[in-house]
N, C-alpha and C positions, 0 to 999 in steps of 0.2 A: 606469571600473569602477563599475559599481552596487552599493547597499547595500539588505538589506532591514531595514524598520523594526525587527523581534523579531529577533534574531540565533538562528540555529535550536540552540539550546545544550540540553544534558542534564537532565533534569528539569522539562524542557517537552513541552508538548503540541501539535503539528500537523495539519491536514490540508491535504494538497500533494495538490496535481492541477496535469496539463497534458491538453492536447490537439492536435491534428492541426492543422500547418499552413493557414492560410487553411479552419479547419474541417473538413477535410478527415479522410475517414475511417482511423484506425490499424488498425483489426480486417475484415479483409474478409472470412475466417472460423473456425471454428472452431480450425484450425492456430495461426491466429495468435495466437488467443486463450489458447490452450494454452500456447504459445511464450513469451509475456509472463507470465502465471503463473509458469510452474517459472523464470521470470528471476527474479518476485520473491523465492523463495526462494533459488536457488544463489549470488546478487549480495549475500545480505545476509550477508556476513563478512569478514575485514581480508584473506583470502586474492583472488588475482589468476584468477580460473577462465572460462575459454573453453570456451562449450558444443559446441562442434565435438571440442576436444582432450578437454573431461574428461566427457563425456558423451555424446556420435555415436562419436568412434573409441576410446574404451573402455569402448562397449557396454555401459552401463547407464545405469540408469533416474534420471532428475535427482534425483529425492525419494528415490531410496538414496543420494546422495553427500554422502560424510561434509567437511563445508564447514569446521567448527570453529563457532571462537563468532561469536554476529552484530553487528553494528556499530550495528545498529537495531531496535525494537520495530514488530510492525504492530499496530496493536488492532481496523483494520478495511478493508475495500477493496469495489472494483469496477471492472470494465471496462464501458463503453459503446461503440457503433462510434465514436468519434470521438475520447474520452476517457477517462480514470478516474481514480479517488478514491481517496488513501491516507489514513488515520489514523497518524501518526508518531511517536514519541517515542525521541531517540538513547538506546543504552545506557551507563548509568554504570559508566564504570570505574575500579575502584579506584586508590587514590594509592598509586604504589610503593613501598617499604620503604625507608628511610634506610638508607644505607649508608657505610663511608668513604670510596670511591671515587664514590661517586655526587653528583653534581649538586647547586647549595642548593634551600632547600623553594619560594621564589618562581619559582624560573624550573622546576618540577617542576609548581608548581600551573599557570602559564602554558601548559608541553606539553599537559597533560591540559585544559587549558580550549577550548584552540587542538582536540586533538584529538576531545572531544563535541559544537562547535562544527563541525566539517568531518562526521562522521559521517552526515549526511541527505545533503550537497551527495554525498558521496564515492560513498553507495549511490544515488543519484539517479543518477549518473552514467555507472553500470555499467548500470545498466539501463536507463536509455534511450540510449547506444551500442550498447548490445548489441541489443537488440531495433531499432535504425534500422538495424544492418548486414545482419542477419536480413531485416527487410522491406524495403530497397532492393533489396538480391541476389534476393531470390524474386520482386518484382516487377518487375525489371528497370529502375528508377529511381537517379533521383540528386536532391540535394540534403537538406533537413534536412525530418525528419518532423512535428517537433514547433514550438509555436509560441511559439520562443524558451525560457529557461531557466525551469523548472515555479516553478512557484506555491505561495506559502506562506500560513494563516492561524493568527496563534498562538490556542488555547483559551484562553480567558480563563476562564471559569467552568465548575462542573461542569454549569448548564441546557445554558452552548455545546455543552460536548461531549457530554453524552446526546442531543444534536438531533441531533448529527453522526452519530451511531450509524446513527439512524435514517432522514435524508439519504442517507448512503452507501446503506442495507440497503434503501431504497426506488426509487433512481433508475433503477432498470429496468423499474419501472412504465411509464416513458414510453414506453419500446418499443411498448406496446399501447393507450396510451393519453396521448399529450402533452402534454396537457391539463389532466392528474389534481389536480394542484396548487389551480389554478386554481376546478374545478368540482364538484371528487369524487372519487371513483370511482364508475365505473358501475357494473362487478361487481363486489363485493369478493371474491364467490365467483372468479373468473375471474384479479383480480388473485394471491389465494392459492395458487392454483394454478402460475401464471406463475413467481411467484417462488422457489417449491418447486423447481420445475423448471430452474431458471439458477442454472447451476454456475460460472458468473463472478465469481464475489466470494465475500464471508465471511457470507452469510445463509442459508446451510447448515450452516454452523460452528456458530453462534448458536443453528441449530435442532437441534444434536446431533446432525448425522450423521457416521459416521464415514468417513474419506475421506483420499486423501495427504494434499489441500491444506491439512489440518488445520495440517499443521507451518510453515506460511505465519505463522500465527497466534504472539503470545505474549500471553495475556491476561492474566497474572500483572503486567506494565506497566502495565494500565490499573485505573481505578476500576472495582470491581464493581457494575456496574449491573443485570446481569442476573444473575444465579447460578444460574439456573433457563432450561429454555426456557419456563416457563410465564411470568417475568417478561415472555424476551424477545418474547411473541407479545402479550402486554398491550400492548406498548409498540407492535407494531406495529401492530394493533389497534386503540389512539385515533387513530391516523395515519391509518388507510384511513376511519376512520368521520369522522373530521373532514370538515367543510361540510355 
């Protein structure tokens, strides 16, 4: 059994990505991408929910179903064909009330430590079984999608994770351009646009539009870095003009 360095505990800050077996593409298209979306939202709570049973055969809509409370913060995301990016933080939950029948306070704090500790692995793991069983069935495959158990980076400071913001809110750039990093942008007109336009992550969120995927989001979790979209276009803005 493996350990990771940062233990993924409560009042810390993440960003977890995996990707597609030997590279290999997860989104081949727009269904799919859809599919993994409304996972992130209906996976994130302590309840057990099958989108076949609580969502195809009782005919509605994944962003109307009432899930309860969620086990995790997102503060930011994206799909790529291969990949994607979350921003993570578990949520804290309160220490339960003393009682006379109840348990003593060290082995009460140990549950509750054990269980903000488990809270990324546990919603990690609903959604990428659910979405592997989703895309083996539709694609008529077998074996494992993903390559090996997703990846963690604790934020260390707030530069780390204002970067991250913009890492995530940027990486479909490459889509049009692989390079961009590296050399520039070429259009920045053309990038703006692109990005506008891709409805796969939270940089439509950022830019205030309103939309289900909204409820994906809790940004009351994280640091307010942007309060504005005018902030957040500043920021992304030194990014494209950068080189």
């Amino acid at each position: 059994m493996t350990y990771r360095k940062v233990p993924l505990l409560s009042g810390e800050f993440f960003h977890i990505y995996n990707r597609g077996n030997s590279k290999q593409p997860i989104f081949l298209d727009d269904e799919d991408k859809d599919r993994f979306t409304k996972l992130l939202f209906i996976h994130n709570t302590k309840k057990s929910i099958r989108f076949r049973d609580h969502i195809i055969n009782a005919k509605i809509n994944a962003w109307d179903l009432d899930k309860g409370d969620s086990i995790i913060s997102i503060g930011a995301w994206v799909l790529m064909p291969n990949h994607f990016h979350l921003y993570l933080t578990p949520v804290s939950f309160p220490i339960p009330e003393m009682g006379e029948k109840t348990r003593g306070i060290e082995e009460k704090i140990e549950i509750l430590k054990n269980n903000k500790t488990e809270a990324i692995s546990v919603f990690m793991n609903k959604l990428c079984v659910s979405y592997s069983k989703y895309f083996n069935k539709k694609y008529n495959r077998t074996g494992s999608l993903f390559e090996g158990r997703f990846k963690s980076v604790h934020m260390n400071d707030d530069v780390q994770a204002k970067y991250l913001f913009s890492y995530i809110h940027l990486n479909p750039i490459k889509l049009i351009q692989k390079d961009w990093k590296e050399v520039g942008v070429r259009s920045k007109e053309e990038a703006l646009k692109f990005l506008s336009q891709y409805k796969w992550g939270s940089y439509l969120d950022y830019k205030g539009v309103k939309r289900k995927e909204n409820k994906i989001l809790n940004r009351e979790s994280f640091v307010n870095y942007f309060p504005d979209t005018i902030s957040f276009d500043k920021e992304i803005m030194e990014w494209i003009n950068f080189k």
